[in-house]
N, C-alpha and C positions, 0 to 999 in steps of 0.2 A: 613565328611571330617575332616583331623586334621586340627591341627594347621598350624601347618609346609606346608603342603600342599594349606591350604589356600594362605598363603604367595608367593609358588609360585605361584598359578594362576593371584595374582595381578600383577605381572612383565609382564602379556600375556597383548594382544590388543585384543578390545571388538573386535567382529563380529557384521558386519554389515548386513542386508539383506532387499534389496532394489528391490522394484516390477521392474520389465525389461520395464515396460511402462513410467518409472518415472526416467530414466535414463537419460533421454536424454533433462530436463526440470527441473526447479527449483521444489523439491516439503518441503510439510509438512511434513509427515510423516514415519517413517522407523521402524523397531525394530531391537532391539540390544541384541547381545545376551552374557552374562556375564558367568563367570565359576561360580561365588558363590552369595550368597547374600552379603557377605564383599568385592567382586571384584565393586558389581554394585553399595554399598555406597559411596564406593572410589572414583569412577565419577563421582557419585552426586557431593560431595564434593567440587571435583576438577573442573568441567567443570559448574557448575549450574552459570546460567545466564554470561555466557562466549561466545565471539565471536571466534571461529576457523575453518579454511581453510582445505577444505578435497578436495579427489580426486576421480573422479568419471569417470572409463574410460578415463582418461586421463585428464578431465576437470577440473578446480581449480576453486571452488566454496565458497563464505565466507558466513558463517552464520549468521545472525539474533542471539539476546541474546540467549542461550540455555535456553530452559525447560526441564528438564529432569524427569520422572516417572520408577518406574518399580512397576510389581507385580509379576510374575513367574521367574525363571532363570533357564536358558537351561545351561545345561554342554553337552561340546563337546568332543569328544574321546581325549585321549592325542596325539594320531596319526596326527590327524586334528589340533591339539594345536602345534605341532611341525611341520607339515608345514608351518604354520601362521608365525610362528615364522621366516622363512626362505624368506617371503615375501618383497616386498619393505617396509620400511617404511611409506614411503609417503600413504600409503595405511590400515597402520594399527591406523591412526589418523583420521577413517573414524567412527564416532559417531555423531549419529544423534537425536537431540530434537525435539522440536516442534518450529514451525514457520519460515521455512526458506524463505528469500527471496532475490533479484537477489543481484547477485557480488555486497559484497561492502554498502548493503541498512542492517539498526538494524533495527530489530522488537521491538514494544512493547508487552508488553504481555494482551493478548486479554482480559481477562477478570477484570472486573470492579466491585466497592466496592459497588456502588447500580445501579438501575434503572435510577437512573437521566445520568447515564453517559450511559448505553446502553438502548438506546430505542426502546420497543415493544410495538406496539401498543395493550394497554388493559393491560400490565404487569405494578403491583405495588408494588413496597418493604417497609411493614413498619418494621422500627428498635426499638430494644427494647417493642414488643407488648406484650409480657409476662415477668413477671420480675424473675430476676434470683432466688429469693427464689420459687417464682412460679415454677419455669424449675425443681429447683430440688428436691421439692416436686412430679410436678409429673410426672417424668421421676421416681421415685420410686415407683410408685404408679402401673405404665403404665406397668414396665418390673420387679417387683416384683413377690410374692406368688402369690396373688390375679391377677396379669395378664389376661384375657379369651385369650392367644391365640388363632387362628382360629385352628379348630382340623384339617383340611385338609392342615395348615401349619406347623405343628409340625416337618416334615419330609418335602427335599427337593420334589418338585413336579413332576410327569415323563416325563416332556417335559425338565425338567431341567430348565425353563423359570424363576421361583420365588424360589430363593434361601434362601429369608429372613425373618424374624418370622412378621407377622401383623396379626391386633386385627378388626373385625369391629364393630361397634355399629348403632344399627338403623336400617340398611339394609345390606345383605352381596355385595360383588363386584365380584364376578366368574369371576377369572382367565382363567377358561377354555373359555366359552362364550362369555368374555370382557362384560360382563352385569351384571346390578344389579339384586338381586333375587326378586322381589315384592311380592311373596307369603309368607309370615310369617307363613300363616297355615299350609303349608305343611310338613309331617311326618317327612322328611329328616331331618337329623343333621346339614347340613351345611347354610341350612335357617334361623338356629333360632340362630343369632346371638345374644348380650346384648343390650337392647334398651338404648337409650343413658341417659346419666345424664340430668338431669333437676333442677332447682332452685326453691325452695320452695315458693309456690305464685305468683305473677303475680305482671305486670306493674316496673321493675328494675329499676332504672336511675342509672346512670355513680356512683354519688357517695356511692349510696345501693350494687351497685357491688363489688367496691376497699372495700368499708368495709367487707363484705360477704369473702372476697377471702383472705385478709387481716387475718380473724379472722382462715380463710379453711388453712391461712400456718401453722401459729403457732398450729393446733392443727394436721396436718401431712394429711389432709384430701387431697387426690388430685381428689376425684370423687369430690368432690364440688367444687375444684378448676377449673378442665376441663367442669363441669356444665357452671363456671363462665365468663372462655373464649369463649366457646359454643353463651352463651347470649352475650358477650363481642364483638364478630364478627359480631352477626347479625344486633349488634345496629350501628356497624361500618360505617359510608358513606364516599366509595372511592372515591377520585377524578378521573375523565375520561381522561386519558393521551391522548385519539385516539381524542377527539374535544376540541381545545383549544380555538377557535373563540366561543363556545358557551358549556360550563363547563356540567356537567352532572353528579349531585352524583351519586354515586350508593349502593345500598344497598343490604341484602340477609337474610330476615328474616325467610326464609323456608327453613334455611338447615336442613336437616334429617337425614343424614349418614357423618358417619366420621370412615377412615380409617388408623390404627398406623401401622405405619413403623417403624420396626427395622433395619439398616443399620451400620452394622459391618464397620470396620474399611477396604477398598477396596472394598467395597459392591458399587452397582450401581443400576441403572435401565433404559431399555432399550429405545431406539428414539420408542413413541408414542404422539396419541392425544387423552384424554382418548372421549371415543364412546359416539358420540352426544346422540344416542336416551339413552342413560343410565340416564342421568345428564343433569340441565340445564345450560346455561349460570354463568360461575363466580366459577372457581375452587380456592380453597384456600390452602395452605399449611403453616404449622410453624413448623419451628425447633428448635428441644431441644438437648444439647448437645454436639453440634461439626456444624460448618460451612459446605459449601462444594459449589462447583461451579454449578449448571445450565448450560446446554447448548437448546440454544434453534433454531430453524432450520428452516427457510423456505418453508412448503414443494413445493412450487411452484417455485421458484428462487433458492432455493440450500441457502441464506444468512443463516449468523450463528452469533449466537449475544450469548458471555460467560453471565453470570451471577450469582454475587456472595452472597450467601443467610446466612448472622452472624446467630449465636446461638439466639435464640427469637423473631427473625424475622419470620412477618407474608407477605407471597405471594400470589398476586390474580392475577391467569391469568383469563382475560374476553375478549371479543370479540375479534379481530384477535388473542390474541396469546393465546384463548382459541380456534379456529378451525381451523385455517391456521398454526399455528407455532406449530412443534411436540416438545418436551421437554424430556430430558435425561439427567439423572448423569453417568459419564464416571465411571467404575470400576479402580479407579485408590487410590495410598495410599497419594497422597498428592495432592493439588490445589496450583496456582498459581494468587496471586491475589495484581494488582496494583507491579510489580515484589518482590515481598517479598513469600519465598515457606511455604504454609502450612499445615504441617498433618494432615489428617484428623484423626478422633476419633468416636466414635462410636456414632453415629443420632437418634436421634428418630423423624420422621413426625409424623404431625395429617395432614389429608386432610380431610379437611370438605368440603363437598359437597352437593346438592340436589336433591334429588332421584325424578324422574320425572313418568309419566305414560307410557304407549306405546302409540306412537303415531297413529292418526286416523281419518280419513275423509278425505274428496280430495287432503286439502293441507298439512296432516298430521303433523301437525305442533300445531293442540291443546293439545299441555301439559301440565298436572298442577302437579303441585308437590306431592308426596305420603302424607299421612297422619303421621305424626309424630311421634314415638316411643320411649317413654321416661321413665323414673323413678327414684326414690330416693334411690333406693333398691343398697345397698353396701354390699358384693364385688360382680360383673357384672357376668354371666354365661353364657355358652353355654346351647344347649338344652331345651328340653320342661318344663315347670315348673308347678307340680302339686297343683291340687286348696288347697293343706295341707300346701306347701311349701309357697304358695302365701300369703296365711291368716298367717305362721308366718314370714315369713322372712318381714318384714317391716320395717322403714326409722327408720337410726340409724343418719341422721344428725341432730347435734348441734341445738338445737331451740334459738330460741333470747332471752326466757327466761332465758335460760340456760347461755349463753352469757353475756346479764346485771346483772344478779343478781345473778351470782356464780362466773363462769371467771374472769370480770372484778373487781365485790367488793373483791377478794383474792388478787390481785392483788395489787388493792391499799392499803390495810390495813394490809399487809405484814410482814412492818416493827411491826406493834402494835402485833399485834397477837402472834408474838415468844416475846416479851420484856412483852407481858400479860401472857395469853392465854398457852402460850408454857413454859415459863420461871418458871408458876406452877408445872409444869411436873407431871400435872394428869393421868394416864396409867391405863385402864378398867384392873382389875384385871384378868379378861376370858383370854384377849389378851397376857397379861405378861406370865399368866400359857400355855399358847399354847405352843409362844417362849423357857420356858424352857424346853418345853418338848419335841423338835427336836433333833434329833441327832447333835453331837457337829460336829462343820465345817460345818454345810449346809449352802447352798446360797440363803435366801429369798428376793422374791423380797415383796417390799413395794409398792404400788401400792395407790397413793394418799397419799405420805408420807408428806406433805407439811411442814414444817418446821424441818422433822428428829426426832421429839420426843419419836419417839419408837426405832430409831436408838440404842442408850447406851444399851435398855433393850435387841436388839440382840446380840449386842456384847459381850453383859456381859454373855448372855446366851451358849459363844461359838463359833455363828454362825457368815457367811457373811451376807451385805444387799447390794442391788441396791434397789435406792428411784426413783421414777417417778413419778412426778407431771404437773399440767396442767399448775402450775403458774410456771414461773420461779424466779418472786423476793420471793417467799416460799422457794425455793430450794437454792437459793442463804444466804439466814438465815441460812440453814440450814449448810450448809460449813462453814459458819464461827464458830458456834454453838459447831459444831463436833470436829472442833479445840483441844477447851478448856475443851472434856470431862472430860479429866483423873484430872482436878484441879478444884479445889473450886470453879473457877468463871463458872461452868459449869451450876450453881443454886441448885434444888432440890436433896436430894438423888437417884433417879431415873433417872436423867440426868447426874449422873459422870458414868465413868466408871473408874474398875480398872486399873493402869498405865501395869500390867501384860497383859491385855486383847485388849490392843490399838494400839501395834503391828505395823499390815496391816490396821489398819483403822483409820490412824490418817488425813485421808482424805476419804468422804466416794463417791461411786459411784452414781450419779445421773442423772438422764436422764428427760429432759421438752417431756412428753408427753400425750395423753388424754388416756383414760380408757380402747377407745371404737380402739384403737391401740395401745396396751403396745407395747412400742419400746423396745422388747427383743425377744431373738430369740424362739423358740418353743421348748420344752422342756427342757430350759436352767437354771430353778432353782426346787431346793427340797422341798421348798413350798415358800407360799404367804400370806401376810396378806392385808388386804382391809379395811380402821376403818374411818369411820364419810365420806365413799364417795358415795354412791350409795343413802341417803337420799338427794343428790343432780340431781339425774336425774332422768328428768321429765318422758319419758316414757318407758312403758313396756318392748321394744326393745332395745329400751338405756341399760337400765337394764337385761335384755338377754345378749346382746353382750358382757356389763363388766363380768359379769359369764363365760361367753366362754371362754372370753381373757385370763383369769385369769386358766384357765382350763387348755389351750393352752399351757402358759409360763410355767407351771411345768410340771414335769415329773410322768411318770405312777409310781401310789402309795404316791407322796406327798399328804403335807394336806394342803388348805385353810382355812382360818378364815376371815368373813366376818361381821362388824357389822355397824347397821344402826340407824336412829333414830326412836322410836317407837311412836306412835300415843297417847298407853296408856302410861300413868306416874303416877308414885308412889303418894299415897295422898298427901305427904306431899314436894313434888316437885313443884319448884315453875314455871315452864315451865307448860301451859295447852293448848291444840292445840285445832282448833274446828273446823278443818277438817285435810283430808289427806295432801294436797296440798294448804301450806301455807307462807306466807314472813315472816323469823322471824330478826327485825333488831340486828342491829349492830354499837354500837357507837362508830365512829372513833374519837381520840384525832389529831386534823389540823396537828400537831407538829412528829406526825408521820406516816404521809399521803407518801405517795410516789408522789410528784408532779408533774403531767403529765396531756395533756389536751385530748380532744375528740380523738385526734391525735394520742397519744402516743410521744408527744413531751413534751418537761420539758418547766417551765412555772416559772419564779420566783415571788417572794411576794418583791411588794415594800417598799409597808406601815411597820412601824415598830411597830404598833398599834397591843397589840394580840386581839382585839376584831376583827380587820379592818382584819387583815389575818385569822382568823378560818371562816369567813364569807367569804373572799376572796379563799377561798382554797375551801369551800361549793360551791359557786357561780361555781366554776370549774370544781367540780365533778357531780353538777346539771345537766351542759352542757356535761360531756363524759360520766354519767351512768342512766339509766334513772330511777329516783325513791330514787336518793339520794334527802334529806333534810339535811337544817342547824337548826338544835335546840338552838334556840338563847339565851334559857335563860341558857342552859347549856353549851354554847360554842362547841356544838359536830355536827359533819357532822353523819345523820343517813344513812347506807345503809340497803336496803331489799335483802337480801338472800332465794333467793326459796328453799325449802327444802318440800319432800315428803315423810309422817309421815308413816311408815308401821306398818301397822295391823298386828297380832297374826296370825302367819302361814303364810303371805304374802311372806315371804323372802323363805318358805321349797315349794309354790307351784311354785317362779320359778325356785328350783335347781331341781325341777320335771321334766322337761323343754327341760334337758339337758343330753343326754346321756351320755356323760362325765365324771360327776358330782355323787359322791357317798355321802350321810347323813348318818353323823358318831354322829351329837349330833347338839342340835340345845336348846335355850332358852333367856332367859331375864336380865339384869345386869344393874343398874346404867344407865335406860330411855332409854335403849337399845336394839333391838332384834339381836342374833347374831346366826350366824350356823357357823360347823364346818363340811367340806367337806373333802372326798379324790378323787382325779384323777382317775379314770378306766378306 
């Protein structure tokens, strides 16, 4: 429809159409039918939360504040628009919201900001149960590459009933059936869903979790984040809203199945209760993403009670308004909550639930909950998983070693490291000659670039770089660093660059991310270099997956350059290792510590004593990393860095590993083993 045309149809009056039973009686509800979508925003506009008097058969009727929704708009002939037109007036002022009531009486608007203001017995709303780095970690995670959607929901369904993308873990939920599938062994595709995430070890408490999940944002992980809330739920005790004379926590430590909902922006889902014998007692839901209204229903009295559920809010319906009250999201584009109108945006649920047994024996009532289906195994899958698949795809999470004594000592010693370390501008000669020998303008990513020291040698060589690192006070050195290439205070000859060559990169691209998820897209650079990071990850898998990543990010026929620390060392090398997997320290100067406590909170030095602060700034890092020492007579805080030494050939059998992965040249440099890979 043009423009012009538009224009007229807003001069017309909506159509009303009102069922012939509800004419003759105050009612709620009507539909209205608009010429365009710009006819029907116009009355939003105009008429939202507005009282006005329409005529109905002759009756003069005042409304309640209006609510007004649309999702479809009918266009009517111009034939029938040009009668309308020819109609009383009084009659073409006939638009209908929601909540009318008798001559003269305002409506509030039904729905409420939590639970405390509408009460269902067994219904709980907590606020803020996941926090907003949480939500959008793994609403990335959830509706990303790595996704499992349900294969049977790729496509709308043929009853037309489930029109929205969901994920199950654990147990599937059959749509068709309204049951859970309890057969995991069988052949079928649509039984073997991903079993759920789990947490490394056992016995959690509240604050092993926040740090766990804490450390799962900053490195992009959200399978360990959703492990986190998983555990985070079960350990949760509800308060019992249905007995207040006598309190009753409640708890649900055997949830087993949990189901993601995808919910587009007017997506909905229909008045049900989900099916006793499936599930037991204590459905849970959280949203990530966008709010949206609850409606919850009586089914024996007809009562209706709105309910409004914020972004990281967690919901547990149990006892009555888990079997008496049905629950449904109206397909509608906006909610109305506390009278203020809200759009909705596109939702993602998790409903954790507990998959229970079939019920059996006279009172058929002894259910016990299924046996658990869990794993570490990232990214999640459909289908059968063969025992080849099984023995390699293994646990690619973050160990705690990995955590104290790599993450966090980079982290604090940041600052020294580029002002030592970096400010040298030692460059393995392998790695330089790689760099110059890419075609000019390629875009390498750096993968463990931590303070940019190889940054200068690509620029000089021609090319672009994106750096990606795990610390970010690394990367943040590294910005200010890249500044000052092109001048003297850049430091070594290897760290300027010429004023010709600085161009586009007198800032360079940097991205905070782990290994084991380059945050780059798939086949978005022309190679990659990898230098002094893989001697930091502890296991096999770890070290798989960065090869992958790394495989991933460049395009078919780049090359990679990967070097690591070697085991063996030259005679006269003053490093001598006396195994593969060992702590090798690192002595921080207090004076350029980054001061932050167990928390990741800043922490000032009183004393003005530098004996009193290098032992107070040890005393610090004592308590956030586990394994620092203060060297007292040398004034230095020591930390242990894990680092794993590879053996001669260790790095060529795992690019064996990887179908991917092509060996173009591989050898030894300055206490190093390094290969050089291309893409296939």
């Amino acid at each position: 429809m043009s423009e012009s045309n538009d224009s007229k149809w807003l001069t017309l009056p909506p159509e009303v159409f009102v069922p012939a039973k509800k004419q003759i009686a105050p009612f709620k509800h009507c539909h209205i039918g608009t010429r365009s979508p710009l006819h029907a925003q116009a009355l939003i506009r105009e008429l939202q939360n507005q009282q006005i008097t329409i005529n109905v058969n002759g009756t003069q009727i005042k409304t309640g504040k209006l609510y007004l929704d649309f999702a479809d708009v009918t266009q009517r002939s111009a034939a029938k628009s040009n009668r309308m037109q020819k109609q009383d007036p009084s009659l073409q002022l006939t638009l209908i919201g929601k909540d009318f009531d008798l001559p003269g009486e305002s409506s509030k608007p039904e729905c409420t900001s939590t639970t405390n203001d509408v009460v269902v017995p067994g219904l709980i709303c907590i606020h803020d149960f996941v926090s907003e780095d949480e939500e959008q970690v793994l609403i990335a995670c959830l509706t990303g590459p790595n996704a499992p959607w349900a294969p049977e929901q790729k496509n709308f369904s043929k009853t037309g009933a489930v029109k929205r993308r969901v994920q199950h873990y654990g147990y599937v939920f059959d749509y068709e059936s309204a049951d859970v599938l309890r057969n995991r062994k069988d052949e079928e595709e649509k039984t073997l869903c991903p079993p759920m995430p789990c947490l490394p070890g056992d016995s959690w408490t509240k604050e092993m979790l926040d740090l766990f999940s804490d450390n799962a944002v900053k490195e992009g992980s959200g399978w360990d984040i959703l492990a986190a809330v998983v555990e985070r739920t079960r350990q949760t005790e509800f308060d019992d809203n249905d007995n207040e004379a006598s309190p009753v926590k409640k708890r649900y430590p055997d949830i087993n199945q949990i189901t993601v909902n995808e919910y587009k922006r007017g997506q909905g889902i229909g008045s049900h209760i989900d099916t006793e014998s499936a599930f037991s007692d204590g459905l849970i839901s959280i949203s990530l993403g966008s709010d949206c209204v609850m409606e919850f229903k009586h089914k024996d009295t007809g009562v209706k009670k709105l309910v409004h559920l914020p972004p990281r809010s967690l919901l547990l319906m149990s006892s009555d308004a888990r079997y008496i009250w049905n629950h449904q999201i109206v397909t509608r584009m906006t909610d109305c909550v506390n009278g203020k109108v809200l759009p909705r945006k596109t939702r993602v649920s998790l409903t954790l639930r507990t998959a229970i047994t079939l019920p059996s024996g006279e009172g058929k009532n002894d259910t016990t909950p299924l046996a658990k289906v869990e794993t570490r195994v990232f990214p999640p899958k459909w289908g059968k998983v063969s025992e080849s698949e099984e023995l390699e795809d293994e646990d690619i999470s973050t160990p705690e070693t990995e955590r104290e004594h790599v993450h966090a000592v980079y982290d604090a010693i940041a600052t020294q490291w580029h002002h030592t370390r970096g400010k040298r501008g030692v460059l393995w000669p392998g790695a330089t000659k790689f760099l110059k020998e890419l075609p000019k303008g390629s875009i390498v990513a750096d993968v463990g670039c931590g303070d940019g020291k190889y940054f200068p040698a690509i620029w000089e060589a021609g090319s672009y770089v994106i750096g990606t690192d795990i610390s970010e006070p690394l990367l943040q050195t590294s910005i200010g660093a890249c500044a000052n290439a092109d001048t003297n205070k850049a430091g070594p000859q290897n760290r300027q660059v010429s004023s010709s060559k600085m161009g586009l990169n007198s800032r360079p691209a940097v991205a905070v991310g782990d290994c084991m998820h380059i945050p780059l897209q798939s086949k978005s650079c022309d190679a990659a270099i990898c230098i002094a990071v893989m001697h930091h990850l502890s296991t096999s898998s770890r070290r798989i997956r960065c090869l992958k990543e790394l495989s991933r990010v460049v395009k078919k026929g780049g090359m990679i350059n990967v070097q690591a620390w070697a085991l063996e060392q030259e005679s006269n090398s003053k490093r001598k290792f006396a195994g593969t997997d060992v702590f090798v320290p690192f002595n921080a100067q207090p004076r350029y510590l980054n001061k932050v406590n167990a928390n990741g909170e800043k922490k000032s030095q009183e004393s003005q004593n530098i004996d009193e602060k290098c032992k107070g700034v040890a005393e610090m890092y004592s308590d956030a990393y586990e394994g620092a020492e203060y060297d007292e007579r040398k004034g230095l805080v020591v930390f242990q860095r894990y680092c794993h030494m590879y053996k001669e050939g260790e790095l060529e059998d795992l690019v064996s590993k990887i179908d991917s992965l092509e060996m173009v040249g591989s050898g030894f440099e300055s206490g190093n083993h390094f290969v050089i890979l291309k893409v296939v």
